[in-house]
C-alpha positions in Angstrom: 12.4 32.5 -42.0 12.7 29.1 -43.8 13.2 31.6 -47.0 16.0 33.2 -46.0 17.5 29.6 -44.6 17.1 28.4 -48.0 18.7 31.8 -49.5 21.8 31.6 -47.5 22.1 27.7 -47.8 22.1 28.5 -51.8 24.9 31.4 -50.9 26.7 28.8 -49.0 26.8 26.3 -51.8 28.0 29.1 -54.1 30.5 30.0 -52.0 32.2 26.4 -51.6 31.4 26.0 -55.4 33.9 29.3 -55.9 36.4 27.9 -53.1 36.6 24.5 -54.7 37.2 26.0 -58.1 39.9 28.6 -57.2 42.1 26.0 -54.7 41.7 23.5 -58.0 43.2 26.3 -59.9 45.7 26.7 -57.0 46.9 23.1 -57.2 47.4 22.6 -60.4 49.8 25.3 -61.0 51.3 24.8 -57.5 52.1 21.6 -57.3 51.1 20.4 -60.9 53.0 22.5 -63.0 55.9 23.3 -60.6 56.4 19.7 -59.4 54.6 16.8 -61.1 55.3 18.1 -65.1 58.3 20.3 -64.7 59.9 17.9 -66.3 57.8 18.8 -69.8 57.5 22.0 -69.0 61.2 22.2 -68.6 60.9 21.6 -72.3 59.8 24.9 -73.2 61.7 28.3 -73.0 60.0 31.7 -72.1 62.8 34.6 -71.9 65.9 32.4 -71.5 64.0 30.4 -68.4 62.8 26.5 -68.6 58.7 27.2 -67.7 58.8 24.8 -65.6 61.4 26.5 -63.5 59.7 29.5 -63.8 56.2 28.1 -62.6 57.8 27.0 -59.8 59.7 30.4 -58.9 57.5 32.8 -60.3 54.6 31.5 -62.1 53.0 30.1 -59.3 53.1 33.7 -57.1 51.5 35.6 -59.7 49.0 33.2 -60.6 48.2 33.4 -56.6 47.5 36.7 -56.8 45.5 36.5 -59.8 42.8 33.8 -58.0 43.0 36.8 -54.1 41.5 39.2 -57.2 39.4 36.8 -58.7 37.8 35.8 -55.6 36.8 39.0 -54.6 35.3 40.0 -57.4 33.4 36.6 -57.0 32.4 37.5 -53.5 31.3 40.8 -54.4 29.0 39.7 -57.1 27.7 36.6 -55.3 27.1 39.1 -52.3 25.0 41.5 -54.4 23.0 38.3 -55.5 22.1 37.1 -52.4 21.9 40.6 -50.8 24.7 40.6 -48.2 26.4 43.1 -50.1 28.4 45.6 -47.0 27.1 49.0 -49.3 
């Protein structure tokens, strides 16, 4: 038993490891680039729209998306590491 308490503590740590990445991630383009530097990103055009602007309105969304996808795959593959996998 003290094996698999070690294996899951090891998943665990993974797991937080992945979190702490993806919210980082999350922050930065949420409240970094659509609050604290829209400003300079303001400076910049993409399609007609300031990018700072469009961080903020759009940006942000999709980039959201991007890290729900990104964690799953993560999960998935840290799963089949550890052996939790579901199939």
């Amino acid at each position: 038993m003290p094996d698999n308490k070690q294996k899951m503590k090891a998943y665990w740590k993974k797991n937080l490891m992945t979190l702490l990445f993806l919210l980082l991630i999350w922050f930065t383009v949420s409240f970094g680039f659509g609050i604290l530097l829209v400003d300079q990103l303001n400076a910049i055009k993409i399609g007609g729209f300031k990018l700072g602007f469009w961080f903020a309105q759009q940006g942000s969304i999709y980039v959201f998306v991007i890290l729900i996808f990104v964690y799953v795959y993560r999960m998935n593959k840290l799963d089949k590491e550890f052996d939790v996998n579901e199939e």
